[in-house]
C-alpha positions as CSV (number, residue, x, y, z in Angstrom):
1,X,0.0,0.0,0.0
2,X,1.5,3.2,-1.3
3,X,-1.5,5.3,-0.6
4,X,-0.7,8.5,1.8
5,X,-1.8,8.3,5.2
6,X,-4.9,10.9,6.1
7,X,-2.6,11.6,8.9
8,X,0.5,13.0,9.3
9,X,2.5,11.6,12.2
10,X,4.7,14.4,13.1
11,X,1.5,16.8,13.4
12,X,-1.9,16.6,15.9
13,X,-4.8,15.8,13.7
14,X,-8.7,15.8,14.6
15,X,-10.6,13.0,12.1
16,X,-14.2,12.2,12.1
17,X,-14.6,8.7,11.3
18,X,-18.0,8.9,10.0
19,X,-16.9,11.1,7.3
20,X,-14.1,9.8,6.3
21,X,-15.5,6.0,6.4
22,X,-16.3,5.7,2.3
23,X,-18.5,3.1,0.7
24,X,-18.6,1.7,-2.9
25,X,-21.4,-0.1,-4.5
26,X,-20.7,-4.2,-4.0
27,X,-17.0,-3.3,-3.2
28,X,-14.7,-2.4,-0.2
29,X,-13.0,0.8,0.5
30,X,-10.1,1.1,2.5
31,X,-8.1,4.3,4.0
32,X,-4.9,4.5,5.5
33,X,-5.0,7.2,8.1
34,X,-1.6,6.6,10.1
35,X,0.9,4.8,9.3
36,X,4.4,4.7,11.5
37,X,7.7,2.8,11.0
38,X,5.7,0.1,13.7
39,X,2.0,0.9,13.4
40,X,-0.4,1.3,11.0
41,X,-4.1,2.1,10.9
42,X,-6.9,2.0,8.2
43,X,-10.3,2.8,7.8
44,X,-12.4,0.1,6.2
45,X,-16.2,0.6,4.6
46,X,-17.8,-3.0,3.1
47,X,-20.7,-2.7,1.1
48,X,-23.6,-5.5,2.0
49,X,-21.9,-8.7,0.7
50,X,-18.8,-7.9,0.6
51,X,-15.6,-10.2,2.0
52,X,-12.1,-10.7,2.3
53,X,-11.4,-14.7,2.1
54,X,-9.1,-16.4,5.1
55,X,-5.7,-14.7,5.3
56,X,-3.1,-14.0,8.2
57,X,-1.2,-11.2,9.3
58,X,2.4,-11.1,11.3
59,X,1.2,-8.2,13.3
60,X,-0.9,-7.5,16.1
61,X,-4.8,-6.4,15.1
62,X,-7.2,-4.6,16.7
63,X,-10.0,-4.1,15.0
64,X,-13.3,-2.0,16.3
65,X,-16.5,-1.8,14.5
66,X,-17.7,1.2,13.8
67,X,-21.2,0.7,12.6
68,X,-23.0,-2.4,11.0
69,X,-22.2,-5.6,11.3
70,X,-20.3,-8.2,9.8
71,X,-19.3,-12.1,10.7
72,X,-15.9,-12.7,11.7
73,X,-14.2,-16.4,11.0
74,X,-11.3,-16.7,13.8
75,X,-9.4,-19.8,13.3
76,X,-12.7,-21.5,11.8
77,X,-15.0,-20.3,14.2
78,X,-17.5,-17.6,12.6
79,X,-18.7,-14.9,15.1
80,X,-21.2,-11.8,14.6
81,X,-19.7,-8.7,15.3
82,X,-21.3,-5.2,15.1
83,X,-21.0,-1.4,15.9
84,X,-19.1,-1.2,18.9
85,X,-17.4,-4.4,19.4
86,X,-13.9,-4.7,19.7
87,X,-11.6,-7.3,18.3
88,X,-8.2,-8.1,19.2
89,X,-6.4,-10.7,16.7
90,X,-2.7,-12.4,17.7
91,X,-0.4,-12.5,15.0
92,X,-0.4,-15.1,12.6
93,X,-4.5,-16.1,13.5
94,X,-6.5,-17.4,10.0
95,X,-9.3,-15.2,9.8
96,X,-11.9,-14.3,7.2
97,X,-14.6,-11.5,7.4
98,X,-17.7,-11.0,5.2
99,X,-20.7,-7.9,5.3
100,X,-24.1,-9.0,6.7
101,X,-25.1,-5.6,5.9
102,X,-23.1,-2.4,5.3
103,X,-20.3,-2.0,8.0
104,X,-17.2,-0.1,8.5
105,X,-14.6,-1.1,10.8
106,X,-11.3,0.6,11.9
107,X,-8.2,-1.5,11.8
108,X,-5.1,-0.8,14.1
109,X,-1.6,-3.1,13.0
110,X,1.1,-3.4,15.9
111,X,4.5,-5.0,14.4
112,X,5.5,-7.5,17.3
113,X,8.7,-6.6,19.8
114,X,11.8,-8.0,17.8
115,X,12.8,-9.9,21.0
116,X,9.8,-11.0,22.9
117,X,10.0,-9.4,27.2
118,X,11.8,-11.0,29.3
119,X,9.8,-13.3,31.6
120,X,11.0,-13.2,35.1
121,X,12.3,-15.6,37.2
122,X,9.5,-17.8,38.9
123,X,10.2,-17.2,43.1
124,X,9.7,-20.3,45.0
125,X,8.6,-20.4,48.9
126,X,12.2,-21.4,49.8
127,X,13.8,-19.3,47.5
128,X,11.9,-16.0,48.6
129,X,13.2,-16.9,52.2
130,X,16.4,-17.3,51.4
């Protein structure tokens, strides 16, 4: 996606989502509105009908819906999701979504750490007495 973001990341920026969200007859419109060297987030409107077939993603997702509703297929498993449901999608998850009725939906992309946290040390009773 070469397409420039709605937003500019070195300047504050006020959007209304509503009127940015665009529809197309029997298609699906999509708007980048930030994009960082780590993030990235787009502004989706499906016309009644409308899908994207199973895929994956290496990033983080979060994905909110903003009005409508739409099923969601999470590994499989197909749930109903409308306006005002949020959605939060590990990396590498199969997952397909398709329009009951028009919908728009805003899409937030995370890249993962490089090197996942450190996990502490598990403290046993004897060694926390020690």
């Amino acid at each position: 996606m070469n397409e420039q973001p709605l937003i500019d990341s070195g300047c504050e920026r006020i959007l209304s989502l509503p009127a940015e969200t665009q529809y197309a007859p029997n298609g699906i419109v999509s708007r980048t509105l930030l994009r960082t060297a780590n993030t990235r987030t787009v502004l989706f409107g499906f016309a009644e009908g409308q899908e994207l077939t199973e895929h994956t993603s290496t990033q983080h997702a979060l994905i909110q819906i903003l009005s409508g509703s739409c099923e969601f297929s999470l590994a499989g498993v197909s749930r109903r999701l409308k306006a005002g449901d949020l959605l939060y999608m590990p990396p590498n998850l199969p997952h397909a979504v398709k329009a009951t009725e028009q919908f728009s939906m805003l899409l937030s992309l995370s890249k993962p750490a490089r090197f996942p946290d450190p996990v502490p040390p598990i403290q046993t009773a004897s060694a926390a007495q020690a």
